[in-house]
N, C-alpha and C positions, 0 to 999 in steps of 0.2 A: 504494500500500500504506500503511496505516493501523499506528501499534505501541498495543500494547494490555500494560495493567501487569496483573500477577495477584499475589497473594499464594498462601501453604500453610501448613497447619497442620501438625508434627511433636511427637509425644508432651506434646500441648497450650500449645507454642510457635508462634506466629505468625511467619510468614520472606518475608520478598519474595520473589516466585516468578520463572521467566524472562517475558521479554517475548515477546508472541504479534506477529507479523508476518501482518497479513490484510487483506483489502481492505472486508471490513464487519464491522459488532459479531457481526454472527451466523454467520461463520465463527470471531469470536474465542470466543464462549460455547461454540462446539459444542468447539473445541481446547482449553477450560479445562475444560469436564466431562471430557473423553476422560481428561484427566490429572489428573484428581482436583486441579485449581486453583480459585481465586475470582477470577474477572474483576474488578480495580477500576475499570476504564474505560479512555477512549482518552489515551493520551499526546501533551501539546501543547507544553508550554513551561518550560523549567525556568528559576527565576529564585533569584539569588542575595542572598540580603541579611543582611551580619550575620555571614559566613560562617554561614550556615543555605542549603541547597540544597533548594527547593520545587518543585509541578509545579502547573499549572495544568489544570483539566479545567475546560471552559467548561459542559459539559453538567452538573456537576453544581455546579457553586457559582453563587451569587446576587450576588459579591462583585464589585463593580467597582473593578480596578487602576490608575492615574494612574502 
């Protein structure tokens, strides 16, 4: 099983949404349409620096970490 971040929009505030629990991206999109969510992608790696708490999605950044 794969976790999957989402966000929501409320009276034109943006909120981090729950996390989707799925074995592909496309059982995650179908559970973020059903619930009126935006799929941001899969969740990988949270890293700390700075006390600042980040994630790393490898499918979507270009960025190489050392």
């Amino acid at each position: 099983m794969k976790i999957f971040l989402t966000e929501m929009t409320k009276d034109g505030i943006t909120h981090p949404g729950p996390n989707i629990i799925a074995e592909s991206v496309e059982e995650a999109k179908a559970a973020a349409e059903s619930n009126n969510l935006i799929l941001l992608g899969e969740f990988k790696e949270i890293f700390i620096h700075n006390d600042l708490m980040s994630y790393l999605d490898e499918q979507l950044s270009d960025k190489v970490l050392h």
